[in-house]
C-alpha positions as CSV (number, residue, x, y, z in Angstrom):
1,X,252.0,69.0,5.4
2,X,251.6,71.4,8.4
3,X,247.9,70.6,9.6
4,X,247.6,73.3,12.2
5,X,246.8,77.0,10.8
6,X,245.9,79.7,13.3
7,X,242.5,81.2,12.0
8,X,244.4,84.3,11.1
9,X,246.4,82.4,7.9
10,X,243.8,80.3,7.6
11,X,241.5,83.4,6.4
12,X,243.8,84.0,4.0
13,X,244.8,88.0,4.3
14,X,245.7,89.1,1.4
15,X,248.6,91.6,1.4
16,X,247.6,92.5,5.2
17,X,251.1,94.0,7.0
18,X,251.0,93.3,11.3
19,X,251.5,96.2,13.6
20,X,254.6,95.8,16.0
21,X,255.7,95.7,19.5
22,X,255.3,97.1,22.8
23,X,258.5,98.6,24.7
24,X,258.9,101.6,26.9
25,X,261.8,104.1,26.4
26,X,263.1,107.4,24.5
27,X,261.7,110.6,24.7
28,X,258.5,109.8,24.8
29,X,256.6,109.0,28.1
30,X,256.9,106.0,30.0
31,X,254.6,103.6,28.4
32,X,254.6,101.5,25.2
33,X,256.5,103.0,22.2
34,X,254.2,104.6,19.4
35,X,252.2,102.1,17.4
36,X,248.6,102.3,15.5
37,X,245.6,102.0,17.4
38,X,247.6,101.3,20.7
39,X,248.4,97.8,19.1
40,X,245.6,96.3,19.4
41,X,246.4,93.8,16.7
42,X,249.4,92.8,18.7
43,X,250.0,90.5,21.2
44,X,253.6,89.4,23.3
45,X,254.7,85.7,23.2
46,X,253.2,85.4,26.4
47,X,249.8,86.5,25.5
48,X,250.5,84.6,21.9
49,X,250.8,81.6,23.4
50,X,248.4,81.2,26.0
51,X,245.8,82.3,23.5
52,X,247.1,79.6,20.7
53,X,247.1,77.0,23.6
54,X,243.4,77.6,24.0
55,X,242.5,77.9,20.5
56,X,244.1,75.0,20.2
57,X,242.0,72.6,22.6
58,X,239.0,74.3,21.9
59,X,239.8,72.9,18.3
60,X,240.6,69.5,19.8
61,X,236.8,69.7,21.2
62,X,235.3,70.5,17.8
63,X,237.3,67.8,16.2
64,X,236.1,65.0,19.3
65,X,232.5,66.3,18.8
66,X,233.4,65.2,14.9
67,X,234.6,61.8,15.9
68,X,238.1,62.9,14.9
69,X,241.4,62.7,17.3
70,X,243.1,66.0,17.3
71,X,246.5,66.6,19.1
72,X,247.0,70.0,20.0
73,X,250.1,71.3,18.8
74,X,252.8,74.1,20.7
75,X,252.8,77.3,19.2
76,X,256.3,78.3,17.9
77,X,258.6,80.6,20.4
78,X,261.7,82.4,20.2
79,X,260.6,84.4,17.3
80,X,260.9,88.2,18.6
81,X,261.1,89.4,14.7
82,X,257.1,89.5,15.7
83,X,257.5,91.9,18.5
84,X,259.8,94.8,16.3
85,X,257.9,97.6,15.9
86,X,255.9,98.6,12.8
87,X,258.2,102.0,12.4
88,X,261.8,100.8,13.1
89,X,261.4,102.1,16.9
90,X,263.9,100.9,19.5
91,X,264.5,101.5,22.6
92,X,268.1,101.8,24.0
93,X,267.6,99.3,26.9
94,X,265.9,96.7,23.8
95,X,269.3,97.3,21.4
96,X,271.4,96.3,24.8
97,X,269.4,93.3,25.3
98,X,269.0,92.3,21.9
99,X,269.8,93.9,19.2
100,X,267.5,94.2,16.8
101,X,266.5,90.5,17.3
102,X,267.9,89.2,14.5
103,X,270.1,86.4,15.6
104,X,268.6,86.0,18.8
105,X,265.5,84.7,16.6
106,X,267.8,82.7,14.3
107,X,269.5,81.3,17.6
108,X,266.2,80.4,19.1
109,X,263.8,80.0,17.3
110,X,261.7,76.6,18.0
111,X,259.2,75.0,15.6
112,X,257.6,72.3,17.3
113,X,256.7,69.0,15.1
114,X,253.0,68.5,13.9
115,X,251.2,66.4,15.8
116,X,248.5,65.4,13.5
117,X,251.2,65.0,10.9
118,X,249.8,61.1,10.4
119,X,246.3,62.4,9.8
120,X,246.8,65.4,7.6
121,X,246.3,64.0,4.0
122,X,242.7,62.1,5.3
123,X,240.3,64.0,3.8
124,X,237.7,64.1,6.2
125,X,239.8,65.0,9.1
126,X,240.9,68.0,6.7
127,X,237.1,68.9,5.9
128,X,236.4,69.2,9.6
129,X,239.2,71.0,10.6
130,X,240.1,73.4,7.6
131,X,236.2,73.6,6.5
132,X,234.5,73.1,2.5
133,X,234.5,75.5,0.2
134,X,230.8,75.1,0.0
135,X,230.9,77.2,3.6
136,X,233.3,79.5,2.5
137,X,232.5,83.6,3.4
138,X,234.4,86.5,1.8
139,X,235.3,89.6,3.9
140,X,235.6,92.8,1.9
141,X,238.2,95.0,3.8
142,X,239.3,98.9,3.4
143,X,241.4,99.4,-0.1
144,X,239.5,96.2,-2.0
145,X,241.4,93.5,0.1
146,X,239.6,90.4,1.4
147,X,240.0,87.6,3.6
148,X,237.9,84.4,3.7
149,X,237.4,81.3,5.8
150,X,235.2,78.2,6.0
151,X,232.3,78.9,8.2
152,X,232.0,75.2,8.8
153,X,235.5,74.4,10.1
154,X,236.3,73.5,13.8
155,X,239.1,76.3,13.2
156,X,236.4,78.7,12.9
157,X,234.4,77.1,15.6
158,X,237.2,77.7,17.8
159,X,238.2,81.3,17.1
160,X,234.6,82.3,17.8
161,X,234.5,80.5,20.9
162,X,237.8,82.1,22.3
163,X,237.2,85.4,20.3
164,X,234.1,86.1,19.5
165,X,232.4,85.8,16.1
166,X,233.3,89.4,15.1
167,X,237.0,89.3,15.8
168,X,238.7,88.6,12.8
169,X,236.5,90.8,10.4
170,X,237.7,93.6,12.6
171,X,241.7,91.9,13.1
172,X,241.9,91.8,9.7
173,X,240.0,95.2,9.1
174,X,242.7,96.9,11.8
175,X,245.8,94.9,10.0
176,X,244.9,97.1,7.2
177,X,243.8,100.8,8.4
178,X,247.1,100.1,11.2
179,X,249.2,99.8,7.9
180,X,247.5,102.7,6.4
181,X,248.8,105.0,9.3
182,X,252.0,103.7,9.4
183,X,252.5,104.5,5.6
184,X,251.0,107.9,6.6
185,X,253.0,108.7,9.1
186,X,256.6,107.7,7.3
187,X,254.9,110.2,4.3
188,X,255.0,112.9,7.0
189,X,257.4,115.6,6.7
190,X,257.2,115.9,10.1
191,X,258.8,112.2,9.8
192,X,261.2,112.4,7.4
193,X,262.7,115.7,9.1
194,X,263.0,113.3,12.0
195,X,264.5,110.3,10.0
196,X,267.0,112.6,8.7
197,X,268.0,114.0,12.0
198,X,268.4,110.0,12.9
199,X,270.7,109.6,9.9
200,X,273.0,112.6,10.5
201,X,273.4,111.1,13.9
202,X,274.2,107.7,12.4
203,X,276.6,109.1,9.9
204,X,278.4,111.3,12.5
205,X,278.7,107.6,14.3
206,X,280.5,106.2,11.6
207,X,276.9,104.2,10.5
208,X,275.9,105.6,7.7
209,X,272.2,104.6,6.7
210,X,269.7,106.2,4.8
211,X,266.3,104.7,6.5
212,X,265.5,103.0,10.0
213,X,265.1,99.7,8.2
214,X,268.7,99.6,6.6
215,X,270.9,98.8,9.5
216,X,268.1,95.6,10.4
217,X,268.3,94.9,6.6
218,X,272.6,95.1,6.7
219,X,272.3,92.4,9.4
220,X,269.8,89.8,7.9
221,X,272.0,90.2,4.7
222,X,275.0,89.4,6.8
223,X,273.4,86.5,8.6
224,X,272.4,84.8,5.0
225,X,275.9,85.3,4.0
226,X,277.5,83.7,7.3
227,X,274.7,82.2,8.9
228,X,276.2,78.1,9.1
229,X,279.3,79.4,10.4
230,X,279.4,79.4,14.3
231,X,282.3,81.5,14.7
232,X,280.9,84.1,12.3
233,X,277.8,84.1,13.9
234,X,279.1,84.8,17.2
235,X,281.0,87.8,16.0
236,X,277.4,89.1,13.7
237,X,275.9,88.9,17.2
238,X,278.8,91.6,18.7
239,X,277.7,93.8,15.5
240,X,274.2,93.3,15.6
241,X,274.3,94.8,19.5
242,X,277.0,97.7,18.8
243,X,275.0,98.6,15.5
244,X,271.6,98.9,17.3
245,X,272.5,100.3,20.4
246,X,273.6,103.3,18.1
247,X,270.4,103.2,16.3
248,X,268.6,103.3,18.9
249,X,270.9,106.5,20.8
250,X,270.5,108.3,17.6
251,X,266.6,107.8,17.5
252,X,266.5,109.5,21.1
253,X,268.8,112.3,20.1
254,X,266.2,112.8,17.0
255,X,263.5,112.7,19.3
256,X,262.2,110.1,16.5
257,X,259.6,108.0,19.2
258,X,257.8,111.5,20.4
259,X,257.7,112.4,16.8
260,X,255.8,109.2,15.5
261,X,253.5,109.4,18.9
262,X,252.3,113.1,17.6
263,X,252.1,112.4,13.9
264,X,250.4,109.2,14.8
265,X,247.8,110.4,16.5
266,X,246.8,112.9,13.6
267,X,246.8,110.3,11.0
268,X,244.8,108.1,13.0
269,X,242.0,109.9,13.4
270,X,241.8,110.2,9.5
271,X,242.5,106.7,8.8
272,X,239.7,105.6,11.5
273,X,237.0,107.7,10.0
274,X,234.2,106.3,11.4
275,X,235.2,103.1,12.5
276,X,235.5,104.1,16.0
277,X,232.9,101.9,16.9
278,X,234.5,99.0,15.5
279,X,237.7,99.8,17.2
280,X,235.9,100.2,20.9
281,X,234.5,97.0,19.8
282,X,237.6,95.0,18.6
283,X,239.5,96.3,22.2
284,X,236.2,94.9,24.1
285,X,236.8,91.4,22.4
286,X,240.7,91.5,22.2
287,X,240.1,92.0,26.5
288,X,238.0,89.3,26.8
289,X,240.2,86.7,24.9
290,X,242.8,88.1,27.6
291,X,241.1,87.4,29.9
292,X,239.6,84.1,29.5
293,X,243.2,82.5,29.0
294,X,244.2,84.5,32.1
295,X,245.8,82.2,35.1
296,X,243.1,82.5,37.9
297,X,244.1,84.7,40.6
298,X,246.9,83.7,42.9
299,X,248.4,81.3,40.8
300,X,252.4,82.0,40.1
């Protein structure tokens, strides 16, 4: 049983999507590539980790102040399928490096064993740190989804601690208006004329693809199909690199980044309504998390 669950899961979102990645490149200006709300649902490995590592002991804490052992456990790492962008976006210098980060994710991915694994079916040690039922709140989010946790669980303990107590209602509430402007924008005609720009590109290439997710999608098929054979994989990762290097050139010739940044920004401000307090709010919190998990200054 895996005994560890970021308060994120462990709220349960229900049909929530996660906003992508930050990368510099294209047309538009130097800077992070388009992505709702200036991704502030997103964080790099770096920031990923360093923010699980102190969830993580603050959790141990909770659980000592219980009269429970708890083993902090590593984060998993190599996964750069969380860093694509939530629009297909990519830059040409990230197609050179890697691909689309497909098999450099299958390659390297690392799961780290469970710690607590000895503990996890004790049902006390899974009341403190998971929480009761009898404690449980439901958060009501745009479009009649919800999330809930157990307000008694060290987990939740934690995340406040680190976050702030009004973090994840407004993660989870971003997670959902950031897929709301994605769909929005990809409804754009001002989009589509792009896409379609991108795929007369590809298909003058000799890569014929009808949407920005179908090369990606050609490669995960193609990594199923010949992922346990090394010699297969090594030629996939040749493919993978020559396919989305011309992605990404025909994106740039379609001017597809500088088109999301101006739709974007117009369905944004429809989407955020009057949330923008709650967004000036969930970048103040986001900041501090940052910052408290931030080596002091002067260390390497």
């Amino acid at each position: 049983m895996k005994t560890r669950i970021s308060l994120a899961l462990a709220v349960v979102l229900l049909g929530i999507g996660a906003a992508g990645c930050s990368s510099s490149g294209g047309t538009t200006p130097p800077g992070p590539q388009p992505r709702p709300f200036g991704g502030v649902t997103h964080y790099d490995e770096q920031q990923r980790v360093a923010l699980h590592n102190a969830e993580e002991n603050l959790v141990a804490g909770c659980m000592r102040g219980r009269g429970f052992d708890y083993r902090p456990q590593a984060l998993a790492t190599g996964d750069h399928r969380l860093d694509t962008n939530p629009y297909g976006l990519l830059t040409t210098a990230q197609a050179a490096n890697d691909g689309f980060g497909v098999i450099s994710t299958a390659l390297n991915l690392k799961k780290p064993a469970d710690p607590n694994q000895a503990q996890a079916t004790a049902e006390p040690w899974k009341a403190a740190l998971l929480g009761t039922e009898a404690h449980r709140v439901t958060v009501d989010l745009p479009d009649g989804q919800q999330f809930f946790y157990n307000s008694d669980s060290c987990l939740t303990q934690a995340g406040d601690a680190l976050y702030g107590p009004d973090y994840y209602r407004l993660f989870n509430r971003f997670q959902v208006l950031s897929s709301k402007v994605v769909t929005g924008v990809q409804a754009d005609a001002r989009f589509t004329s792009a896409e379609n720009r991108w795929h007369d590109c590809m298909a003058a290439a000799g890569e014929p693809a009808g949407h920005l997710a179908d090369p990606v999608a050609s490669i995960d098929q193609r990594l199923k199909q010949d992922g346990s054979d090394p010699t297969k994989t090594h030629d996939l990762i040749g493919r993978e690199l020559s396919l989305a290097k011309t992605s990404a050139h025909c994106q740039e010739k379609a001017d597809l980044a500088g088109t999301v940044t101006q739709v974007q920004s117009d369905v944004e401000k429809t989407v955020l309504g009057t949330d923008q307090p709650l967004f000036d709010q969930l970048r103040t919190l986001r900041q501090q998390a940052l910052t408290r998990t931030a080596p002091p200054t002067g260390t390497p």
